[in-house]
N, C-alpha and C positions, 0 to 999 in steps of 0.2 A: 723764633722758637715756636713751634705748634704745641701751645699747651694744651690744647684739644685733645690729643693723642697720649698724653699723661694724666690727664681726669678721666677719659676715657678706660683705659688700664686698672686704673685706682677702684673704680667703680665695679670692675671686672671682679679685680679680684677680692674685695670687700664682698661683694654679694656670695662668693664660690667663699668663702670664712664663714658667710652666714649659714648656707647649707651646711657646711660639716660641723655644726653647732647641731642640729637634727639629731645626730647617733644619741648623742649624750642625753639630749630629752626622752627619747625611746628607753633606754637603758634604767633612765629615774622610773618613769611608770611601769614599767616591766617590772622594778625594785619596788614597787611599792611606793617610791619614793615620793616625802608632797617638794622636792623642788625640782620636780619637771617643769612648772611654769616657766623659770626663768630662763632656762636656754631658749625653750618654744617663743619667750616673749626676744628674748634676745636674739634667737636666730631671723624675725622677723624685722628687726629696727636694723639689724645689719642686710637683710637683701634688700629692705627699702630705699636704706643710703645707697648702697653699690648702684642698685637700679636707677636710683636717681642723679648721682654722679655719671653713668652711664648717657643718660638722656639727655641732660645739661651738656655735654661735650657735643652734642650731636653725631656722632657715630666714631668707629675709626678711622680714623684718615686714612690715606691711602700707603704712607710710608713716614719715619721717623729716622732723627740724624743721632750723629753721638750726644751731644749734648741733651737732647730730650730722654735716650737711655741712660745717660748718669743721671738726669734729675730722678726719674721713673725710678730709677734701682734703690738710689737714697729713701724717695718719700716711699715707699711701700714697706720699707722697713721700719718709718715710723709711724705710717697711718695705721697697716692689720694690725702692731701690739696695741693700738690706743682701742681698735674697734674690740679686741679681744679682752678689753678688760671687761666688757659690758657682763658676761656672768659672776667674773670674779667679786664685781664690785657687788652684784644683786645676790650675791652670797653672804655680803656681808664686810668683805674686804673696805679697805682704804683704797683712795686714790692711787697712792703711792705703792700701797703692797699689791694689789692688784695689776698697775700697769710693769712692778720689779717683777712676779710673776708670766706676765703677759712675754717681756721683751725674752724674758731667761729660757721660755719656751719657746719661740718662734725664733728666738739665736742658737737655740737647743746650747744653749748654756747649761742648764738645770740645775743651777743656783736657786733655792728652794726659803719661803719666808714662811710655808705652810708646816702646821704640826698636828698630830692626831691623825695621819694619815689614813692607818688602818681601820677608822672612827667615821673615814669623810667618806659622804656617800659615791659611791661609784661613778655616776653621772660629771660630778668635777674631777674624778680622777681620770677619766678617759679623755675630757676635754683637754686638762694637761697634755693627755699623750698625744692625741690627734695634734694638738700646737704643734710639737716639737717634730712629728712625723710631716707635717706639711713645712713645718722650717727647714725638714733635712732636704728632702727635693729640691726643694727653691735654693736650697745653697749649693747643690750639686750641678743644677741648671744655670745656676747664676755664673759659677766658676766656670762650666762647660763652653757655656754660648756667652756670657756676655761681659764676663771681664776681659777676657782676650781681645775682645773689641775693643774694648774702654783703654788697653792697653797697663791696668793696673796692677801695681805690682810687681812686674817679672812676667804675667799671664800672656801674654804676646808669644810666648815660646810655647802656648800650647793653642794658637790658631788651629782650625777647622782646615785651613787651606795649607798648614805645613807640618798638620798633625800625623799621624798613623791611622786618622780617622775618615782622612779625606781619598777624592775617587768615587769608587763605585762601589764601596761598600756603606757607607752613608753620608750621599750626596751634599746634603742640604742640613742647616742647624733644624731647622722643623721635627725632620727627620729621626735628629740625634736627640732632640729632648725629647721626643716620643719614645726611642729607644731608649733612653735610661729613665724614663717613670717605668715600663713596664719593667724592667732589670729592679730598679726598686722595691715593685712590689712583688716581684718573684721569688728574690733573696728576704724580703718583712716575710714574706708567709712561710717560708721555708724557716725561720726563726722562729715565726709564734709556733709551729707543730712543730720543731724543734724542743722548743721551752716546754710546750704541753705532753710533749713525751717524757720531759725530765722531771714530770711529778708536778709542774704549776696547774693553778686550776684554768681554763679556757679565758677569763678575762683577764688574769694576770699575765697570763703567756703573751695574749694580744696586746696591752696595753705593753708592757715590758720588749716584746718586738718594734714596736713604735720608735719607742724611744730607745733603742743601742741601736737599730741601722740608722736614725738620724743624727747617733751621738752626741744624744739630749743627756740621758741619766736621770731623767726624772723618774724615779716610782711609785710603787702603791702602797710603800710601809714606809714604816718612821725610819728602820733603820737598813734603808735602803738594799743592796742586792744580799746583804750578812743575812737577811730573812731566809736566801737560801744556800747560804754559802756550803754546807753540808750537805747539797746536792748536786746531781748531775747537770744542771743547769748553770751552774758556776763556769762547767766546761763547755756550754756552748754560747754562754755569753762570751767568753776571751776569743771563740774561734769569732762571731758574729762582729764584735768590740772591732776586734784586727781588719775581717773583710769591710767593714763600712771607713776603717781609717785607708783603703785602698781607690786608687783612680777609677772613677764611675766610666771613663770611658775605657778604661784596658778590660774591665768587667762585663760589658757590652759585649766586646768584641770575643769574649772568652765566652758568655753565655748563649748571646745569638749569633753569632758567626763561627764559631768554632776556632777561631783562634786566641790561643794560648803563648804562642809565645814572646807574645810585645811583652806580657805580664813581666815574665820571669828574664830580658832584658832591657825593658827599663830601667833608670838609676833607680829611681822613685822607691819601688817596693825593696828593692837590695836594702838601703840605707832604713829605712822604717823598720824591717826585720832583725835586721841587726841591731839599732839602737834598742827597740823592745826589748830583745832578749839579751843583749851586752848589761845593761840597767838593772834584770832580773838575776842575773848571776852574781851583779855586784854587792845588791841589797844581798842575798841568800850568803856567798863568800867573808861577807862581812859580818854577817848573822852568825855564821858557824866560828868562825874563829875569835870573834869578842865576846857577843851576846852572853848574859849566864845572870841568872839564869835564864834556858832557852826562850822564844817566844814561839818557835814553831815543831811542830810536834820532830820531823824528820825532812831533810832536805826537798824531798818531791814534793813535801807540804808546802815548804818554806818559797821554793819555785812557780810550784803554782800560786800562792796567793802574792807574790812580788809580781809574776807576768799578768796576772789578773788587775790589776790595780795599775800597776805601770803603762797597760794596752789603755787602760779607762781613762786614765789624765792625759796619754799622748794624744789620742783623737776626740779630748775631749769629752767624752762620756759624762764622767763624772761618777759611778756607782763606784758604791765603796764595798767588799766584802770585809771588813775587816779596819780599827784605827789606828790606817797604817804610818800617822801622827806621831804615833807611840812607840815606833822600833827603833828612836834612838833620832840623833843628828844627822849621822851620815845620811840614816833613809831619809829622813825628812829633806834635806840639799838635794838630792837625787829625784824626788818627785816635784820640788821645787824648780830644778833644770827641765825636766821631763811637761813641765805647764805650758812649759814655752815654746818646744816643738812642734808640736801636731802633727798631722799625717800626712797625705800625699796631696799635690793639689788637686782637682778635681772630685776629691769627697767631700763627705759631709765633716768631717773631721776640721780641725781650728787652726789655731795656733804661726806659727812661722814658715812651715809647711817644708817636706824634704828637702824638693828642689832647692831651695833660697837659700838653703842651709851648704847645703854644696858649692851654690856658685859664689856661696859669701865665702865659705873656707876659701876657694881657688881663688878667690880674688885677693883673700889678705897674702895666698905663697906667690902669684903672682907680683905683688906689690913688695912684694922681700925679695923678689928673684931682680925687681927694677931697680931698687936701693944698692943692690951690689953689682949689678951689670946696667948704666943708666941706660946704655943705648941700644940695648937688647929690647926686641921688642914681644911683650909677654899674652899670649891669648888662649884668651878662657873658652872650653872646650863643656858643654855639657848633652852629652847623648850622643857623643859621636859628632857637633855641630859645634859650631865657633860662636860663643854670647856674641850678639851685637852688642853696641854701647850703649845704645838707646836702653837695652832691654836689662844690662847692669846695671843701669843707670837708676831703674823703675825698680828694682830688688833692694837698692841701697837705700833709694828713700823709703820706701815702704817699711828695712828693717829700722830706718832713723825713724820714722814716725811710732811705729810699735814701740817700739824701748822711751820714748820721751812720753806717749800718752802712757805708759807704764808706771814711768817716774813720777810722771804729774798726779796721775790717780791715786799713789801712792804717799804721796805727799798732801794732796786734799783728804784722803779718807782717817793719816795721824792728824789734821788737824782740826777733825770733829770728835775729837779723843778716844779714836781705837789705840790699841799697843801696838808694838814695831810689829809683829809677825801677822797681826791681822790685818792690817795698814798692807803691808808687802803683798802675802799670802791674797787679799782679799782684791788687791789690783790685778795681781798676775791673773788668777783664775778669772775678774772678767774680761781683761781686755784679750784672751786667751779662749773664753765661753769653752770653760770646761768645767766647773761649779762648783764643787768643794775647796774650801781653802784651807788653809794649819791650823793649829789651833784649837784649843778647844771652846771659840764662840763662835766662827765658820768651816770648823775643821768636819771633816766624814761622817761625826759625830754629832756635828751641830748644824744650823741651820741660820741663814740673814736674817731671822728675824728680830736677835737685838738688835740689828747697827739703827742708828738714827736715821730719821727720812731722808738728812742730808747726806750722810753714809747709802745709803739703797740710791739716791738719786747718781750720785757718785760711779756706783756697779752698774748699775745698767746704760749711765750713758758709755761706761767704756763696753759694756758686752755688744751694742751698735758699731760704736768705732769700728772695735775688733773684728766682727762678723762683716761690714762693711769693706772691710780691707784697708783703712784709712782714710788712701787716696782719691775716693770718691765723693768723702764727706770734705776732705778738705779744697781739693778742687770747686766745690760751689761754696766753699767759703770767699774765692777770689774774685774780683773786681771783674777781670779779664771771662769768666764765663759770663757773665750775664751782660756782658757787652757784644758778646757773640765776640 
């Protein structure tokens, strides 16, 4: 194994974490602010590492195998949150609160341990955002280029060489992660002057665009996007919410190439759309005929703030307009199901992702269609293509791994003495990185910062797993890689 070529990387990208620590110290002294040292001191202890793990490898090698890209793809998930906690901590934070912070951003979790938001100087609130907006790319890149390689998950059905992507319209993966950074930051700016047209002030809109195209949900106020739920910006977060929970590469092809219509025959976005808005007629249908008294002023209210909140926990987000905790059982089961979804694969969105959801449905009618016919032979069809078995194979464990590190985290976080819904609620949402939980001690309302340090250590190793995909982190758990 050329570990050369993975401290190499590490160092790359450590140093480019240290630069975007910069904005944040400009921003303090611009503010007036006296804690501009600590980024300027911290942006520099972080290019120095990077540089220096840089030069210790002695350069890039000349090429790398799969095995050195799953080591690479695991450890940079857990080296930038440990390098990122360096302001948290010189602000003041814990160990612990600082690197639960660090992971919830750069997982764009936006599971939040911070309070007094609208109190905390600007300077850590942008470095927040920048987290989670440089966590959203790397997740969009990660899924695009290199889990398909790695073969993780089910991701093999969206190779470069048997995608919609491939030919001559973008040759080479170089190519295609170049084109979705710039698609990225086309559709972020299109957001922040979106937001800044709907009445937020220019750093709110910025920071606030950050984080819904990476489907972080981190904010700038205590009580999260409810600060502007009474405006127009409500309505372009659900639109921005929805496009970041869509395939970064059918957005490419729709932004820079002019086509449109892979989008709209795709399974991917079909089923996303409809779960979204099935979920929001259920909550509002349900509202109208029990609720009483009402909780929402008039049905289009009631639809809007159900499709608002429904879009935030599918892809992840996390912004709450509202605690929508509080609209009874049934809503709460529904946003509960809704944690575990997430969006399409190829975004920045979480969760179990469309696709897997489909070929897991068609696998259990297949599996009922063999029980009564044995010797029929039943094959799983998705996109118009017949699943290999390899690639069912890599869906089923990936949804087995998900639901058992679910149960587990669920099980160690009752047995640091949270109660049953925050124990549940507070697994799904990290191994899920979408951030809020039920409840009113992690609920929309509330914030991680009671749980105990064994509780936060708990959330954040599952918000890794999760954003990980599993299968990555447990594959170097095995004997057999490091045997080559």
């Amino acid at each position: 194994m050329q570990i050369r070529a993975v401290i190499f990387a590490i160092g790359l990208m450590v140093a480019l974490l240290g630069v975007a620590m910069l904005p944040s110290a400009l921003l303090d002294i611009a503010d007036g602010s006296d804690q501009w040292p600590i980024f300027l001191v911290s942006s520099a202890i972080s290019i120095l590492i990077g540089a220096g793990l840089a030069v210790l490898s002695g350069g890039a090698p000349p090429s790398t195998t799969t095995r050195e890209a799953f080591l690479l793809t695991v450890l940079i998930w857990i080296v930038l949150p440990v390098i990122a906690t360096i302001p948290f901590i010189s602000y003041g934070q814990s160990f612990t609160d600082a690197l639960f912070e660090a992971v919830s951003g750069l997982t764009t979790t936006g599971a939040t341990v911070m309070t007094g938001l609208d109190s905390t100087p600007r300077g850590i609130l942008l470095w927040r955002a920048i987290l989670q907006w440089i966590g959203g790319i790397g997740i969009i890149v990660t899924a695009i280029a290199i889990l398909p390689m790695l073969r993780v998950g089910g991701m093999q059905l969206f190779q470069i060489e048997s995608s919609d992507m491939s030919g001559k319209v973008l040759p080479r993966i170089t190519e295609i992660t170049a084109q979705t950074g710039i698609v990225y930051v086309i559709i972020s700016a299109a957001c922040a002057l979106t937001y800044a047209a709907s009445g937020m002030t220019p750093f709110d809109a910025i920071a606030h665009s950050m984080t819904t195209m990476s489907a972080g949900g981190y904010s700038t106020h205590d009580t999260s996007f409810g600060y502007f739920a009474d405006t127009p910006a409500a309505y372009a977060a659900t639109f921005f919410m929805f496009v970041a929970g869509l395939p970064f590469s059918l957005l490419t092809l729709m932004i820079l190439h002019g086509r449109w219509r892979p989008m709209f025959t795709d399974p991917q976005p079909r089923l996303y759309v409809s779960l979204a808005v099935g979920f929001a007629v259920v909550i509002v249908i349900w509202h109208e005929a029990v609720v009483d008294p009402p909780i929402f002023n008039h049905i289009f209210h009631g639809f809007r703030e159900a499709l608002f909140n429904i879009i935030s926990i599918m892809t992840g987000t996390g912004y709450a307009s509202a605690p929508y905790d509080t609209w009874g059982e049934p809503a709460v089961v529904v946003f509960l199901i809704a944690t575990f979804l997430g969006g399409c694969a190829g975004s920045a969105a979480c969760g179990i992702k469309m696709f897997r959801l489909e070929i897991s449905f068609k696998a259990v009618l297949a599996y009922a269609a063999q029980i009564v016919r044995p010797n029929r032979v039943v094959r799983i069809r998705y996109a118009g293509r017949t699943v290999p078995s390899d690639t069912l194979q890599s869906v089923m464990v990936f949804v087995f791994l998900y639901m058992a590190t679910f149960i587990v985290a669920a099980i160690l976080l009752s047995m640091t003495g949270e109660d049953l819904l925050t124990s549940i609620s507070g697994a799904a949402t990290s191994v899920s990185n979408v951030g809020p939980g039920l409840g009113p001690v992690i609920g929309p309302s509330g914030t991680f910062q009671p749980l105990s340090d064994a509780g936060k250590w708990i959330c954040l190793t599952a918000m890794l797993l999760g954003r990980l995909e599993f299968v990555a982190v447990f594959t170097l758990l095995t004997a057999r890689f490091w045997r080559g």
